[in-house]
C-alpha positions as CSV (number, residue, x, y, z in Angstrom):
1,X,32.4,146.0,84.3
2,X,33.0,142.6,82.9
3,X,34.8,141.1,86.1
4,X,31.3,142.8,88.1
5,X,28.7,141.0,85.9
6,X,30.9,137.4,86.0
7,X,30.5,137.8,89.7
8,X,27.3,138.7,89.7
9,X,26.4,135.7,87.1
10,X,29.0,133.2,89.5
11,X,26.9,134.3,92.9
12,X,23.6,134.1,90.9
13,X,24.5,130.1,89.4
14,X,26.3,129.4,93.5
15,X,22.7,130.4,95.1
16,X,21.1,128.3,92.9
17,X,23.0,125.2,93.2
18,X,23.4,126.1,96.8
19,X,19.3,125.8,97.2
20,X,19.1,122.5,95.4
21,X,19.6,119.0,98.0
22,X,21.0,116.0,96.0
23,X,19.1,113.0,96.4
24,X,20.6,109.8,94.8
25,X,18.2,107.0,93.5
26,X,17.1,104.0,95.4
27,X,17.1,101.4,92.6
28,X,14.8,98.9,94.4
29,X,12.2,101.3,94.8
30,X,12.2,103.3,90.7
31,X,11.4,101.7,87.7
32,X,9.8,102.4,84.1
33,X,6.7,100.7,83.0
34,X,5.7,100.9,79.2
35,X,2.5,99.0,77.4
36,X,2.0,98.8,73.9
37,X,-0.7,97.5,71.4
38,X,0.3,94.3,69.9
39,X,-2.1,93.6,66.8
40,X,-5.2,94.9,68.0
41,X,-5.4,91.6,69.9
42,X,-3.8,92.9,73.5
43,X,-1.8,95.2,75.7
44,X,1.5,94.1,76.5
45,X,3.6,95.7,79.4
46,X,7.5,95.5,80.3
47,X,9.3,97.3,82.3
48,X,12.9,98.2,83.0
49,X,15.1,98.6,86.6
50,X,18.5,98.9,87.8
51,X,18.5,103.0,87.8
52,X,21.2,104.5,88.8
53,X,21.2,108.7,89.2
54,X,20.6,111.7,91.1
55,X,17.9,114.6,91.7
56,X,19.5,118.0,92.3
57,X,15.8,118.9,93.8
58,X,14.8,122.3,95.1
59,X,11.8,122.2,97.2
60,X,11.6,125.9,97.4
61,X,12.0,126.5,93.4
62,X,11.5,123.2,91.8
63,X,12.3,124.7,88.2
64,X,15.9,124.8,89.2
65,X,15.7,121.3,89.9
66,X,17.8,118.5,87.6
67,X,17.3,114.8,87.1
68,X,20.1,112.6,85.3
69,X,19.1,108.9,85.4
70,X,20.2,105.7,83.4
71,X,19.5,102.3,83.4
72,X,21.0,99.1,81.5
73,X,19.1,98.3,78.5
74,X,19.3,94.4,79.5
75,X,17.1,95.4,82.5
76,X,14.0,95.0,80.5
77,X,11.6,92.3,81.7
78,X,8.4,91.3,80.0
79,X,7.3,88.3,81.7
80,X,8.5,86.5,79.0
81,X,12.2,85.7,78.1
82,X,11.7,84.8,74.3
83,X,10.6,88.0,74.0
84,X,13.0,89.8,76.2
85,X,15.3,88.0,73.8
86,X,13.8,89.3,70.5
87,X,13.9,92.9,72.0
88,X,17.2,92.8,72.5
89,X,18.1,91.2,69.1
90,X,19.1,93.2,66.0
91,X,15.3,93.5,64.9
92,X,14.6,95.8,68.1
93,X,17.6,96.8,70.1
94,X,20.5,94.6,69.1
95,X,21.8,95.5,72.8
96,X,24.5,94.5,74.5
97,X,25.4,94.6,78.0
98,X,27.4,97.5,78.0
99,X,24.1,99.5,76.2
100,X,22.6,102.2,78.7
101,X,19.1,104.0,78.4
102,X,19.8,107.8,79.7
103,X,17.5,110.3,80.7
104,X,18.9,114.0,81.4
105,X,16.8,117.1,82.0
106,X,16.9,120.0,80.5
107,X,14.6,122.4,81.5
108,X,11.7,121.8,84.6
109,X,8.3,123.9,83.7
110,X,6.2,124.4,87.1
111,X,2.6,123.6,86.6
112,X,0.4,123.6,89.9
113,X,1.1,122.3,93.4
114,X,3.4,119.3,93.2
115,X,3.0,118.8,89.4
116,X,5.7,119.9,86.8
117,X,6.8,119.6,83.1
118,X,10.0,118.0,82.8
119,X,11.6,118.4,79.6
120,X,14.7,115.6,78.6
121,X,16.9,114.4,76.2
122,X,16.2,110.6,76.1
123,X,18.8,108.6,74.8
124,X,18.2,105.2,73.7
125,X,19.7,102.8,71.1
126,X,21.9,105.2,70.3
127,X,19.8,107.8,69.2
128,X,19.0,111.1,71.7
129,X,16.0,112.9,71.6
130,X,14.0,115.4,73.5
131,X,10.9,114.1,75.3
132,X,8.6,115.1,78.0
133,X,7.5,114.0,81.4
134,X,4.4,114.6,83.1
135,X,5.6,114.8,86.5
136,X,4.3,114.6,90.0
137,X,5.6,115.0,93.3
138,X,4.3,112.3,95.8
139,X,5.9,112.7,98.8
140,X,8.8,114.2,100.8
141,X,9.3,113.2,104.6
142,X,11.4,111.3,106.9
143,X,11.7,108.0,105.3
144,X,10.3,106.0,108.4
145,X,12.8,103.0,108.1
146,X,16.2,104.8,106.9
147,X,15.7,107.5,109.1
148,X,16.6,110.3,106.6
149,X,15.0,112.7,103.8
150,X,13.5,111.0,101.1
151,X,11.2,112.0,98.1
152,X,8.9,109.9,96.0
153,X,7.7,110.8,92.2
154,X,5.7,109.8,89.1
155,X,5.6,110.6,86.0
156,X,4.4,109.6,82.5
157,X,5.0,110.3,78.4
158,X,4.6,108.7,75.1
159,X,7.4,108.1,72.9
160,X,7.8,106.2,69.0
161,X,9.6,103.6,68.8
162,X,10.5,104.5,65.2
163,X,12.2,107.9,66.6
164,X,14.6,105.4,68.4
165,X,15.4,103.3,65.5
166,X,13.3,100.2,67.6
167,X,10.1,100.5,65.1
168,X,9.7,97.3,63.4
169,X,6.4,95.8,62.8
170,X,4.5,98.9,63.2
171,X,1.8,99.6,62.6
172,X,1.2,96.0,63.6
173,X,2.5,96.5,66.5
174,X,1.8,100.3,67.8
175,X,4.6,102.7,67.4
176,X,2.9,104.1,70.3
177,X,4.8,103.1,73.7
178,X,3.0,104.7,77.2
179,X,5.8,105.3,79.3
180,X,5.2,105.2,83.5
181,X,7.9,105.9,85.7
182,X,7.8,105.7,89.7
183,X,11.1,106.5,91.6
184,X,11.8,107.0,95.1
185,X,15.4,108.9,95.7
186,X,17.0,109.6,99.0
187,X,19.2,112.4,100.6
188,X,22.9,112.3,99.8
189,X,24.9,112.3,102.6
């Protein structure tokens, strides 16, 4: 009985994977924007590239899609390298360039046409915590250009930065980060 239900649990877990396409990210085309408040005075935006990762995504069934992404904590760019250099000091970050940010789903909620809940455990400065994404599908076609499948999506959330050990100066500067990602990703081979 036990060899029939390990079968039945192996075909069940094959299907699924079998139904899910594996799309890789095109890192000139993703990135994560964030904005905070910074002393009631401004907004201030950054954002980060270089992704590297994949989408298992099934069209059909996206809640048995995945998403595992990272990106190098240097990548950051605010417009301003004295304060790219502050963030990545030991009063934010103390990064280095070995230091990755790393996002890897764990659970995809369906919530209309094209829209989903994508729950994550963020990692970042050491420290891993589970967040969620407001996603949306854009697009998937042809890309016109590469000639192959490709699939475009957005998504937002807010995070602390106290929850990620990066919360000094708040409350003068909000804890409060809005978080916008777009990403394009395209068919694996």
């Amino acid at each position: 009985m036990k060899s029939l239900v390990l079968a039945a649990l192996m075909s069940a877990s094959a299907s699924m994977a079998m139904a899910a396409d594996k799309y890789m990210l095109d890192s000139s085309h993703s990135q994560v924007l964030f904005s905070y408040n910074h002393l009631g005075f401004s907004t201030t935006y950054g954002m980060f590239s270089g992704f590297e990762g994949e989408i298992m995504f099934d069209q059909e069934n996206p809640a048995n899609s995945t998403v595992s992404v990272s990106m190098p904590t240097k990548s950051m760019f605010t417009g301003w390298e004295a304060r790219e250099a502050h963030f990545m000091s030991d009063d934010f970050f103390g990064a280095t360039d070995e230091d990755m940010i790393t996002f890897t789903s764990t659970g995809i909620e369906v919530t209309g046409e094209g829209t989903a809940k994508i729950t994550g455990d963020l990692t970042m400065n050491e420290v891993t915590k589970s967040v969620v994404l407001d996603a949306n599908l854009n697009k998937v076609d042809n890309h016109p250009m590469q000639n192959k499948p490709w699939a475009g999506f957005d998504a937002t959330t807010t995070l602390l930065r106290s929850d990620f050990n990066v919360g000094n100066f708040a409350p003068f500067i909000s804890d409060e980060v809005e978080v916008r990602i777009s990403l394009e990703a395209m068919k694996a081979e």
